[in-house]
N, CA, C and O of each residue as an XYZ file, in Angstrom:
648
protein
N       0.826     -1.195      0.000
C       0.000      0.000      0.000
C       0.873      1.263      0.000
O       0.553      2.255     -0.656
N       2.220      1.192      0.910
C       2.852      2.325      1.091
C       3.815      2.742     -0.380
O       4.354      3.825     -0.611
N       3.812      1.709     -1.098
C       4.400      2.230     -2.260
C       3.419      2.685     -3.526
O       3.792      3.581     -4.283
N       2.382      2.139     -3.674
C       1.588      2.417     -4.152
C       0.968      3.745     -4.010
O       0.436      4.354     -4.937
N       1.048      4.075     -3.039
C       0.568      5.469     -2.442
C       2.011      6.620     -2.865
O       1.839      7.537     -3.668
N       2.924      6.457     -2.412
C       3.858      6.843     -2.768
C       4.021      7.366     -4.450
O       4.151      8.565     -4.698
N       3.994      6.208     -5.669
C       4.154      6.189     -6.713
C       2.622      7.280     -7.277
O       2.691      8.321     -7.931
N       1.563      6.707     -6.838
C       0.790      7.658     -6.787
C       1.267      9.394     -7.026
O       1.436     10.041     -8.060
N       1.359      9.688     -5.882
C       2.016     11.025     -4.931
C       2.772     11.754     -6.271
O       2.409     12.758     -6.884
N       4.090     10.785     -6.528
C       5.295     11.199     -7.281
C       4.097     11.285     -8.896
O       4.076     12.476     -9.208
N       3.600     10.832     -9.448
C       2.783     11.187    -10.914
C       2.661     12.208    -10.777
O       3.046     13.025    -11.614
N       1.987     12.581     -9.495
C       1.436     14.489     -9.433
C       2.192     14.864     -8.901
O       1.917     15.452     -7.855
N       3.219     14.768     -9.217
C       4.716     15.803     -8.619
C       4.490     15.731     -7.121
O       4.161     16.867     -6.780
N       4.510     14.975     -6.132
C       4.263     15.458     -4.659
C       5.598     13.821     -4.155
O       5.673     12.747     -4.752
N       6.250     14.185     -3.169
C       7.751     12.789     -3.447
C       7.203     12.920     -1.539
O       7.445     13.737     -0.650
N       6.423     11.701     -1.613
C       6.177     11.691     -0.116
C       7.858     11.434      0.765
O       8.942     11.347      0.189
N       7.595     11.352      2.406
C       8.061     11.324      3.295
C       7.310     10.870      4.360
O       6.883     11.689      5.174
N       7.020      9.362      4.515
C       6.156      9.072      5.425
C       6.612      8.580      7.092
O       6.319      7.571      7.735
N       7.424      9.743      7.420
C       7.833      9.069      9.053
C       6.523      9.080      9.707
O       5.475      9.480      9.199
N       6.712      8.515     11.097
C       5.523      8.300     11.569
C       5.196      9.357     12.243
O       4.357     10.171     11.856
N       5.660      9.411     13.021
C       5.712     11.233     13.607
C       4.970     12.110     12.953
O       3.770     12.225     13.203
N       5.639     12.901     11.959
C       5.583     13.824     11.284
C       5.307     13.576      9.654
O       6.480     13.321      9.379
N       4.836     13.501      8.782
C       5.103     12.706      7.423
C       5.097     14.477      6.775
O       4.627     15.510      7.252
N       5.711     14.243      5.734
C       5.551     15.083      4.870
C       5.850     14.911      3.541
O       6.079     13.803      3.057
N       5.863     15.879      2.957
C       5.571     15.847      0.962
C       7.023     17.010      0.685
O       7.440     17.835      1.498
N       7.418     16.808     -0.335
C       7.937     17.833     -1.118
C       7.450     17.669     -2.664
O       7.390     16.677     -3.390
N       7.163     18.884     -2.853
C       6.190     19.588     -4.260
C       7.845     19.136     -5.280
O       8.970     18.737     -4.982
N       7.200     19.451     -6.398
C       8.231     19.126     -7.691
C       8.959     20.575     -7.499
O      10.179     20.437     -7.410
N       8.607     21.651     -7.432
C       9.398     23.012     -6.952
C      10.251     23.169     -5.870
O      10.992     24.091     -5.528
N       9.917     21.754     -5.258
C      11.038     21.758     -3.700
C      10.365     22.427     -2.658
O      11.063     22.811     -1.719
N       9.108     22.655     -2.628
C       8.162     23.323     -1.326
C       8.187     22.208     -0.616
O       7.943     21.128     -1.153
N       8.446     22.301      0.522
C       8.045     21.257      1.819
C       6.402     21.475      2.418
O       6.129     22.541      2.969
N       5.457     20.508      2.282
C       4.023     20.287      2.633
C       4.514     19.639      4.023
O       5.328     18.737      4.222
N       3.550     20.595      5.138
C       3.218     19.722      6.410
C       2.321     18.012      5.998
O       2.157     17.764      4.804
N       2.045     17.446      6.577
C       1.215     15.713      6.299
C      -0.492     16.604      6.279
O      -1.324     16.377      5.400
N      -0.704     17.536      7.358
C      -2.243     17.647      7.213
C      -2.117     18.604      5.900
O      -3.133     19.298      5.840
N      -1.334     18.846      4.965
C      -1.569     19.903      3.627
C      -1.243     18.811      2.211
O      -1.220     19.136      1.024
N      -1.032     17.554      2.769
C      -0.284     16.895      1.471
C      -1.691     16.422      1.192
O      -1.905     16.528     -0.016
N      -3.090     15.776      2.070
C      -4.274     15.265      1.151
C      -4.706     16.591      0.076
O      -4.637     16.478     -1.148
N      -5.124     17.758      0.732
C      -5.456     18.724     -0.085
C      -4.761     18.924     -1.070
O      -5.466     19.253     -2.024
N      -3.193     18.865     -1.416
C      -2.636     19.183     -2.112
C      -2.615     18.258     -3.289
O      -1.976     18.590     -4.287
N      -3.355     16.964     -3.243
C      -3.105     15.877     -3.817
C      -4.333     16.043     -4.739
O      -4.377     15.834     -5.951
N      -5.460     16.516     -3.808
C      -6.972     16.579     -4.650
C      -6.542     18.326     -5.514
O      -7.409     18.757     -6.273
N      -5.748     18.848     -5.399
C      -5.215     20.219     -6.098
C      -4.813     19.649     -7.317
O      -5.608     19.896     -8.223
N      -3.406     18.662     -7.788
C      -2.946     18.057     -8.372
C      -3.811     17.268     -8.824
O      -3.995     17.718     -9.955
N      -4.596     16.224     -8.684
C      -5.451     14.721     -9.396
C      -6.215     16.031    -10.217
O      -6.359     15.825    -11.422
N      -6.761     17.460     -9.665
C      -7.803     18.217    -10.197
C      -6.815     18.811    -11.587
O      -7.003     18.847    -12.803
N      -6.117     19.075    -11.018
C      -4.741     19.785    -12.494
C      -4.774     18.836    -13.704
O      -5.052     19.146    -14.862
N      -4.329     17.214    -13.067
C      -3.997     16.609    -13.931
C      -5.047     16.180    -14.625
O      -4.864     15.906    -15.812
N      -6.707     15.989    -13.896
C      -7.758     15.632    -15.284
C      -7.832     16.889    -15.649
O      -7.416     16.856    -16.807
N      -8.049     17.782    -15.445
C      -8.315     18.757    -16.105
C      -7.101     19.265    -17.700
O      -7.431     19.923    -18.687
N      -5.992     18.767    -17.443
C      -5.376     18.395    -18.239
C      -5.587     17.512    -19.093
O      -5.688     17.874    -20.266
N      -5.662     16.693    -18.896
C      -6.526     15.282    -19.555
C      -7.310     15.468    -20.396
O      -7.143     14.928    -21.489
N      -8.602     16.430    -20.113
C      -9.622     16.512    -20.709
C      -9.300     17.701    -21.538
O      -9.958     17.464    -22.551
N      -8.758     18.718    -21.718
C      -7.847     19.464    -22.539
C      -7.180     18.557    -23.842
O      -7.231     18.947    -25.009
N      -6.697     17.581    -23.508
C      -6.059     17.211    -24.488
C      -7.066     16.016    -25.384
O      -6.487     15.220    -26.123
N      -8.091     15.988    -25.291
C      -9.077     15.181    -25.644
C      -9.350     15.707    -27.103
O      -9.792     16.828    -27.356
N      -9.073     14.889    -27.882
C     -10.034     15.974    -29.280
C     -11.538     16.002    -29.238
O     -12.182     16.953    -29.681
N     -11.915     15.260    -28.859
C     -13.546     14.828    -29.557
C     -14.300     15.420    -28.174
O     -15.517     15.237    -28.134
N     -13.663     16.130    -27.013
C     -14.343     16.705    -26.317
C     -13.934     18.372    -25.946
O     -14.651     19.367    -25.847
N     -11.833     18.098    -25.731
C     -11.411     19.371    -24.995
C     -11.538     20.103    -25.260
O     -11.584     20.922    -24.342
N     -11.780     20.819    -26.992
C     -12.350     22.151    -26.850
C     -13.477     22.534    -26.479
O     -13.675     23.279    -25.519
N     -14.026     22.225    -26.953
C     -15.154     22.257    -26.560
C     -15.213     23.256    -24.957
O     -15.403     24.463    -24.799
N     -14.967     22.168    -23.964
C     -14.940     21.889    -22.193
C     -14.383     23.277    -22.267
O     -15.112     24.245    -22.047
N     -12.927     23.427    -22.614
C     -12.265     24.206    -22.862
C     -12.992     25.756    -23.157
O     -12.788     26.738    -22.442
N     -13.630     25.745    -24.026
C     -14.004     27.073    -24.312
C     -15.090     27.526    -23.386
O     -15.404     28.675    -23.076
N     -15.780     25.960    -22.873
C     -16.881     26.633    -21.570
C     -16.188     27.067    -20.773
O     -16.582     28.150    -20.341
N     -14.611     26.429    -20.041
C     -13.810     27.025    -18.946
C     -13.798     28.358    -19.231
O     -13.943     29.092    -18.253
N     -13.652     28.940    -20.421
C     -12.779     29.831    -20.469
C     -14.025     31.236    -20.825
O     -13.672     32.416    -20.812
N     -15.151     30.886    -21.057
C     -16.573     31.652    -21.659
C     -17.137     32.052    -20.512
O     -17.756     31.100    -20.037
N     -17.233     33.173    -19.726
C     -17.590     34.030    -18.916
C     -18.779     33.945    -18.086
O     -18.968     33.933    -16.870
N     -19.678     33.877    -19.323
C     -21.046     34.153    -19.143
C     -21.795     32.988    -18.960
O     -22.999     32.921    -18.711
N     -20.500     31.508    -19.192
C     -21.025     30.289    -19.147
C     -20.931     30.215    -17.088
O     -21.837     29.873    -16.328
N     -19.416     30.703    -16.707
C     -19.064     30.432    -15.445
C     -20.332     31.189    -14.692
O     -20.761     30.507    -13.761
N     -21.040     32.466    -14.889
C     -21.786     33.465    -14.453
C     -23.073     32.375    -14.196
O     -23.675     32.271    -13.127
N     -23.276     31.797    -15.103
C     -24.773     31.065    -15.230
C     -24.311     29.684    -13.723
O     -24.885     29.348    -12.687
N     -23.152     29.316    -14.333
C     -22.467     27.907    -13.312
C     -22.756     28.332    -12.133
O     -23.628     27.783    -11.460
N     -21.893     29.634    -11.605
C     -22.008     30.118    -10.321
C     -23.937     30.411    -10.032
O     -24.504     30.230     -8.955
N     -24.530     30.837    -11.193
C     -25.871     31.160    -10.736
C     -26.537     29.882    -10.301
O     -27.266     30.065     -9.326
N     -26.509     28.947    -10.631
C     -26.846     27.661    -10.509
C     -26.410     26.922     -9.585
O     -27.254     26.239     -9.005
N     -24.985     26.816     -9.152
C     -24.530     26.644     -7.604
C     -25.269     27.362     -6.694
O     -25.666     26.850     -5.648
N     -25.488     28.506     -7.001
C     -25.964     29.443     -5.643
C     -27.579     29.065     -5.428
O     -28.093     29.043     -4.309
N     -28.266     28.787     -6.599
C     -29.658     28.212     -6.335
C     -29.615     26.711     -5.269
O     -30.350     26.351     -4.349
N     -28.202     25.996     -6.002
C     -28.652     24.747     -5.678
C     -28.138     24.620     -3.614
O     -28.520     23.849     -2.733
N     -27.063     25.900     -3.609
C     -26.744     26.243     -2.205
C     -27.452     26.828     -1.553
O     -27.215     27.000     -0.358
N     -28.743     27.398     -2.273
C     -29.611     28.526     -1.915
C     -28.907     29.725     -1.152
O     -29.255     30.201     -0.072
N     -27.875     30.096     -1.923
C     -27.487     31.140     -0.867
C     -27.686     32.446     -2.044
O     -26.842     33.103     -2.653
N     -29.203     32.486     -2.052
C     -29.218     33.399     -2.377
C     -29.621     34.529     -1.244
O     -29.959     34.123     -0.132
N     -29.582     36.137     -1.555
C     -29.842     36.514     -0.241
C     -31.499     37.288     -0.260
O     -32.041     38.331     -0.626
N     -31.875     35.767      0.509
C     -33.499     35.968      0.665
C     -33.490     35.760      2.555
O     -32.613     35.296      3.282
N     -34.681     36.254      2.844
C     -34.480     36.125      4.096
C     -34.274     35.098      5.461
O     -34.103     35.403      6.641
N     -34.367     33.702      4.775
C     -33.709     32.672      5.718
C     -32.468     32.217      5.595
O     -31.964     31.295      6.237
N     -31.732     33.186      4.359
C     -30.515     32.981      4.409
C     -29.807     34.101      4.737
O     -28.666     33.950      4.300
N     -29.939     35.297      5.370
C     -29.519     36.416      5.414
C     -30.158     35.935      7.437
O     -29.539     36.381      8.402
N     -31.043     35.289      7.549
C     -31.374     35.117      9.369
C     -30.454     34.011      9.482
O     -29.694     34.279     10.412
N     -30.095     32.626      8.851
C     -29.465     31.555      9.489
C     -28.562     31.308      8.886
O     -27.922     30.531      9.594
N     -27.787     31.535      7.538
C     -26.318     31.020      7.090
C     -25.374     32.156      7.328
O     -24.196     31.946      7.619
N     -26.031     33.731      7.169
C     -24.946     34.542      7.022
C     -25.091     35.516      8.508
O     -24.372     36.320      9.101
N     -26.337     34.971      8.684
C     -26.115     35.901     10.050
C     -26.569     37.056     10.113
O     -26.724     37.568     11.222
N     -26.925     37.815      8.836
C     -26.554     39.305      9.204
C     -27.784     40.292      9.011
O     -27.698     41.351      8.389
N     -29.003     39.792      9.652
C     -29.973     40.143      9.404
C     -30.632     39.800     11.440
O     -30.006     38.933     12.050
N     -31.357     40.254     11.908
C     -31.994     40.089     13.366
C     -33.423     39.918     13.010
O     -34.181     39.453     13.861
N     -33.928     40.292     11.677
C     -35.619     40.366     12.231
C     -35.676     38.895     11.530
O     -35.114     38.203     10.680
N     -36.721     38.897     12.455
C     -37.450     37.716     12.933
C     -38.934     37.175     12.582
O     -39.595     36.269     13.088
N     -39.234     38.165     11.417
C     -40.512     38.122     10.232
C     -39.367     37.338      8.736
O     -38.553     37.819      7.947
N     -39.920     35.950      8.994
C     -39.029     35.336      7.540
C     -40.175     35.275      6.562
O     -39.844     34.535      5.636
N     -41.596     35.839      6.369
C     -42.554     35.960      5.477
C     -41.829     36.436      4.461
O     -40.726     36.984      4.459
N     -42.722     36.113      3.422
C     -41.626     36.598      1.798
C     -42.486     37.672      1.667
O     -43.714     37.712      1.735
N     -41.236     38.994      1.363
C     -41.723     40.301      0.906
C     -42.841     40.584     -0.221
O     -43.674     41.489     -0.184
N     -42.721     39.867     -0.968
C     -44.018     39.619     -1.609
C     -44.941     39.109     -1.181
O     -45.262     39.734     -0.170
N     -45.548     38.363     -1.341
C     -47.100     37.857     -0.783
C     -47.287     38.102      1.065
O     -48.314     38.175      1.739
N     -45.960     38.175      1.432
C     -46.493     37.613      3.028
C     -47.497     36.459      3.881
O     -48.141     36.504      4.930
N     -47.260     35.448      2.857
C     -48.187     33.826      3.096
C     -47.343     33.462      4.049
O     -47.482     33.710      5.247
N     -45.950     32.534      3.260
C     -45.073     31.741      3.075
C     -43.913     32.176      3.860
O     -44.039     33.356      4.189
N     -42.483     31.464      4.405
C     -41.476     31.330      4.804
C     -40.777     32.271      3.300
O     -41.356     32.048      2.237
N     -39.887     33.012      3.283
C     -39.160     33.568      1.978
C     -37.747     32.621      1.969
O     -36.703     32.724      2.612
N     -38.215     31.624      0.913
C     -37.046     30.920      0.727
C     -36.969     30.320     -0.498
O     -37.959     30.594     -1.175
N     -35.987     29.431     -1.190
C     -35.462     29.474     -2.491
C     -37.049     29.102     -3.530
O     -37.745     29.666     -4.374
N     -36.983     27.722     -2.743
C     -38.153     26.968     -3.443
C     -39.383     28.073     -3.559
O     -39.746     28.345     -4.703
N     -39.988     28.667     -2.552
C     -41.148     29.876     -2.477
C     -41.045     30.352     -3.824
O     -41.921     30.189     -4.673
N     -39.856     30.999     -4.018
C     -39.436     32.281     -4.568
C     -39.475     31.760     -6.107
O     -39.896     32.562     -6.941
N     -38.939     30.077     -6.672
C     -39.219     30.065     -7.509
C     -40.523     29.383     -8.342
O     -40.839     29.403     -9.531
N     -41.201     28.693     -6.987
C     -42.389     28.490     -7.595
C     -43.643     28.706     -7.071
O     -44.720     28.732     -7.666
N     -43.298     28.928     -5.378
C     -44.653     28.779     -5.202
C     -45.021     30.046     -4.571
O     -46.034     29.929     -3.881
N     -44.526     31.200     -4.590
C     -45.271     32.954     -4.573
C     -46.269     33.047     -5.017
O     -46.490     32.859     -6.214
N     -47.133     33.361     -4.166
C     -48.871     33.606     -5.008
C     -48.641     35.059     -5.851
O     -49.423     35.280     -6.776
N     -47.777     35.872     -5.606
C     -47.508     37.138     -6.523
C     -46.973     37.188     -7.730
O     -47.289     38.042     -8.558
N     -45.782     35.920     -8.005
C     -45.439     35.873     -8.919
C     -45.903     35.479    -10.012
O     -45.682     35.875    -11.156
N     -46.963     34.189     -9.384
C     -47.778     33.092    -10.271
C     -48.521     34.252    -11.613
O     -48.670     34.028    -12.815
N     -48.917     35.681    -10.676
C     -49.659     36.207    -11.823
C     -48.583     37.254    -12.888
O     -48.819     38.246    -13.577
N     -47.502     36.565    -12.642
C     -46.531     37.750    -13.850
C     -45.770     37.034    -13.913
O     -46.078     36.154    -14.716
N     -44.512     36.841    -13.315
C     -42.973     36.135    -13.592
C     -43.192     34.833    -14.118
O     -42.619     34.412    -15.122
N     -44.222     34.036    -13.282
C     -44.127     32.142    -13.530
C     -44.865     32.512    -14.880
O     -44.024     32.666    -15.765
N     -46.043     32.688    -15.290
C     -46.451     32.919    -16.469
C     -45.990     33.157    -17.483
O     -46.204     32.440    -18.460
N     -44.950     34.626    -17.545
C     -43.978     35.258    -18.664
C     -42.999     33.609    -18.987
O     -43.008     33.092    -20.104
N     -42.217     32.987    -17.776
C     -41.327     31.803    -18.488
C     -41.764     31.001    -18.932
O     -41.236     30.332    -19.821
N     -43.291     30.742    -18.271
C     -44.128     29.187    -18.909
C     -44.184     29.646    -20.515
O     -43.518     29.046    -21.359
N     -44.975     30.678    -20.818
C     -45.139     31.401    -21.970
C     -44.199     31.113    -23.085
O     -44.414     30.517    -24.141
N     -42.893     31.771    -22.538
C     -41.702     31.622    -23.422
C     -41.201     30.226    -23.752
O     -40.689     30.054    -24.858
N     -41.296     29.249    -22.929
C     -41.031     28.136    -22.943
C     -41.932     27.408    -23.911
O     -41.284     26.609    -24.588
N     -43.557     27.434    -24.266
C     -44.492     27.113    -24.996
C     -44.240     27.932    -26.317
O     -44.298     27.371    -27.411
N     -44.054     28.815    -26.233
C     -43.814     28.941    -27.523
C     -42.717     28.386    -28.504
O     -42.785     28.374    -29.733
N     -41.644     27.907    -27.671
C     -40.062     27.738    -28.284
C     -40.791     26.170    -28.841
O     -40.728     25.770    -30.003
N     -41.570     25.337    -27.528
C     -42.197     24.076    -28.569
C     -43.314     24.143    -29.841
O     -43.570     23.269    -30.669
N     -43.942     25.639    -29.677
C     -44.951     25.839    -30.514
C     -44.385     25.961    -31.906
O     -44.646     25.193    -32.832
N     -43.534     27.068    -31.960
C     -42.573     27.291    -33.031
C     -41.975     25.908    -33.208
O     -42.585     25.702    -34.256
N     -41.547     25.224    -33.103
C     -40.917     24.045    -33.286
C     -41.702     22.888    -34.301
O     -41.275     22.330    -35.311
N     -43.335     22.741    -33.438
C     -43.783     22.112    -33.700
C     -44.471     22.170    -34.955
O     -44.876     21.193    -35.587
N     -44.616     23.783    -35.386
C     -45.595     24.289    -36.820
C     -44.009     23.976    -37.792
O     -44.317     23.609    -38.926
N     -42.745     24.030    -37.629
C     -41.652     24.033    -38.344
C     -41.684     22.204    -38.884
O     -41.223     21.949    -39.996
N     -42.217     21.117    -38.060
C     -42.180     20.546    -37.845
C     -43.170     19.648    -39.228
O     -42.961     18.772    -40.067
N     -44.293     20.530    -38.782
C     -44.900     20.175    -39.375
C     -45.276     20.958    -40.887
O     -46.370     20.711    -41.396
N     -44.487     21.741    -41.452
C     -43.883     22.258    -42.346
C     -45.244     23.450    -42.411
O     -46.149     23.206    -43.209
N     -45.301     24.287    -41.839
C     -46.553     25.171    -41.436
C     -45.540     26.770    -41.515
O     -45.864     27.670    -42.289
N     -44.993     26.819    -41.096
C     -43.380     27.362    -41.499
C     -42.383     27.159    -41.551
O     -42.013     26.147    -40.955
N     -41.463     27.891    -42.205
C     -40.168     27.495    -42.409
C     -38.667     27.300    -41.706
O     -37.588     26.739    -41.896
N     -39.485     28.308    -40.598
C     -38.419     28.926    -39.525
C     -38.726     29.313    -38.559
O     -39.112     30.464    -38.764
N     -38.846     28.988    -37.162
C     -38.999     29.505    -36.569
C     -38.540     30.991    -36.105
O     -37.339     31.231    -36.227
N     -39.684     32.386    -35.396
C     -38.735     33.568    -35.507
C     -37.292     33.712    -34.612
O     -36.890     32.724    -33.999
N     -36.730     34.663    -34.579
C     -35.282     34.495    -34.029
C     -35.852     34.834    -32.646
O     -36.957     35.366    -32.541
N     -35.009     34.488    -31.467
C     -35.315     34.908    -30.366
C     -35.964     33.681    -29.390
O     -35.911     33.696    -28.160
N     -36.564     32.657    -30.178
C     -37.037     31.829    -29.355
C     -36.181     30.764    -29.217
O     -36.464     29.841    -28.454
């Protein structure tokens, strides 16, 4: 196991030192890693090296590649982490993850039914139901509507925008 682990280590540049005491790493640059910095440093490296990997892929890396590198793709990524972390700042996350809020009314500023929290906010607001949820259902029916008259050769093209 201990060489295996070792040989491991050395692929991603990291040349263990496993005394019992103390263990440590030296980096391919000659940095000395304490033992509690060499796991992190290892999931740093395995992350370098697929990510390398998949770079050098034809039939996928550009591709990947140009999402890494496309702005507005990371903007949407991060928007989508933050839904799925819910940290967005609505009011049970501004009273219990970040702290930085004291009142103690978590009703959603809109309707004032409900708790104001992710799920509320994106589907079940009785305020929104009559404008926001509607406008996306809308847009969304039409992109199959258009589709479906193209489809059925009723037009030629759907218009731009959908």
């Amino acid at each position: 196991m201990k060489k295996d682990t070792k040989r491991y280590a050395s692929e991603r540049g990291l040349y263990l030192k496993l005394n019992y005491a103390c263990p440590t790493a030296n980096t391919e640059e000659g940095e000395e890693l304490p033992g509690e910095k060499v796991g992190v440093m290892m999931r740093i490296k395995e992350e370098e090296s697929r990510t390398e990997e998949v770079r050098q892929q034809k039939w996928q890396g550009k591709l990947i590649e140009a999402r890494w590198d496309d702005a507005d793709v990371t903007d949407t990524v991060a928007g989508v982490y933050e839904l799925y972390q819910q940290l967005l700042p609505i009011k049970i996350y501004q009273q219990y993850k970040t702290k930085t809020s004291n009142n103690t009314d978590l009703k959603c500023r809109m309707c004032g039914k409900a708790m104001e929290s992710v799920p509320h906010v994106l589907s079940g607001c009785s305020v929104l139901v009559q404008s926001e949820y509607k406008t996306r259902h809308d847009a969304a029916l039409k992109v199959l509507f258009f589709n479906l008259l193209c489809d059925m050769g009723l037009i030629e093209s759907a218009p731009s925008g959908f």
